[in-house]
C-alpha positions as CSV (number, residue, x, y, z in Angstrom):
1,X,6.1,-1.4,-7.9
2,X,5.4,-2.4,-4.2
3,X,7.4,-4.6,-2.4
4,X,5.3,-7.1,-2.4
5,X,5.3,-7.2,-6.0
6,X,9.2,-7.6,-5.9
7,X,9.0,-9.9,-3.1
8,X,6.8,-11.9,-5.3
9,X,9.2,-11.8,-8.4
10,X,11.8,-13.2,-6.4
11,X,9.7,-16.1,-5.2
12,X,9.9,-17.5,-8.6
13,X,13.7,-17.5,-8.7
14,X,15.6,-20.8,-7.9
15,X,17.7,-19.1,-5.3
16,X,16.6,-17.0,-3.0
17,X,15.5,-16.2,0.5
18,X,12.9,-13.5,1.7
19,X,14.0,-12.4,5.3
20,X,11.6,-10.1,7.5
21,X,8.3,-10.6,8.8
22,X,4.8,-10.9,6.8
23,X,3.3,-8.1,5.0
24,X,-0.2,-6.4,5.7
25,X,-1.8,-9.3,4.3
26,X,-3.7,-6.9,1.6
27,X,-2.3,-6.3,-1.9
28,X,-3.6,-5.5,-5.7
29,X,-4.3,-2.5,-7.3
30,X,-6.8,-0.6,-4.7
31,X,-9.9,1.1,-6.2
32,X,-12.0,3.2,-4.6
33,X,-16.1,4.4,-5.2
34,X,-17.4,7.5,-3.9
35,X,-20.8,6.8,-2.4
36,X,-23.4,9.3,-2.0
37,X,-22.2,12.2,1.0
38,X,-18.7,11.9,-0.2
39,X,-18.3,8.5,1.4
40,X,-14.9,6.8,0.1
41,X,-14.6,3.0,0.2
42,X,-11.7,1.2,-0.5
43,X,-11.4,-2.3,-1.9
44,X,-9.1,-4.6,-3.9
45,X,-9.9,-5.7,-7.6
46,X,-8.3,-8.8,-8.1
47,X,-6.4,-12.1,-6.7
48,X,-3.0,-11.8,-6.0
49,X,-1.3,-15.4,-5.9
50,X,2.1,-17.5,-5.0
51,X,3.8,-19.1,-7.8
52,X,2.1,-22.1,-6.6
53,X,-1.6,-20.9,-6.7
54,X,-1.6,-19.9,-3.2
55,X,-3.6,-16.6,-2.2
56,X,-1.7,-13.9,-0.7
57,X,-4.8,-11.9,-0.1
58,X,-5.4,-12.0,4.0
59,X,-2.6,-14.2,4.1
60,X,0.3,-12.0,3.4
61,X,3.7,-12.6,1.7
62,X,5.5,-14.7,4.7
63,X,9.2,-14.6,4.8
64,X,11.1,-17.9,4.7
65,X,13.1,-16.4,7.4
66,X,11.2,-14.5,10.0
67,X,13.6,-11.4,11.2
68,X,11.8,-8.1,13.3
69,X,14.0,-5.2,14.3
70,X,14.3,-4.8,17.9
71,X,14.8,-2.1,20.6
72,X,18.0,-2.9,21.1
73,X,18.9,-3.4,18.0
74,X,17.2,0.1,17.2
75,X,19.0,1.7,20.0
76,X,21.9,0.6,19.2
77,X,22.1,2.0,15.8
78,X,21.9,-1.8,14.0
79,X,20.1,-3.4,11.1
80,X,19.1,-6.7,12.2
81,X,17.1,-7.3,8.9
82,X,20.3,-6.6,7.2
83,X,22.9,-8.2,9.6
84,X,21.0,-11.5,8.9
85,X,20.6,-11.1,4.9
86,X,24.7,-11.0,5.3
87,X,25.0,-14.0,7.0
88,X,22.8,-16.2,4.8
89,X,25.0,-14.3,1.7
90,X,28.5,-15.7,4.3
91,X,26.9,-18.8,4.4
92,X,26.5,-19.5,1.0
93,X,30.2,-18.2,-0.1
């Protein structure tokens, strides 16, 4: 399972929060036809929607709270993705 399937999942619970930034904007099962000369295309077979009805396809799962790592963060040996799932978990307690 990708995590945008389990990003997904947890969209339909009552309580949470989905911290990072948005995914590739591509997701479903990937097929792939092998045209004449060996020529491989990619595509995707089906829809892949919010609880709500709302495509993800060239959209994206978007996080409710938009978190990147940094170079300094990186540099100095930190998980800002993590740092700021803690505090939301402090701030609920």
């Amino acid at each position: 399972m990708s995590f945008k399937n389990i990003a997904m999942a947890f969209r339909i619970g009552d309580n949470s929060t989905i911290i990072g930034s948005t995914t590739a904007r591509a997701n479903g099962d990937r097929s792939k036809l092998i045209l004449p000369d060996n020529l491989e295309v990619g595509f995707t077979g089906f829809g892949c929607y919010y609880p709500d009805g709302t495509p993800t396809q060239r959209a994206g799962i978007i996080p409710d709270i938009w978190v990147e790592p940094t170079i300094e963060g990186i540099r100095a040996g930190r998980d800002e993705l993590l740092e700021m799932a803690i505090s939301i978990i402090n701030k609920e307690e």
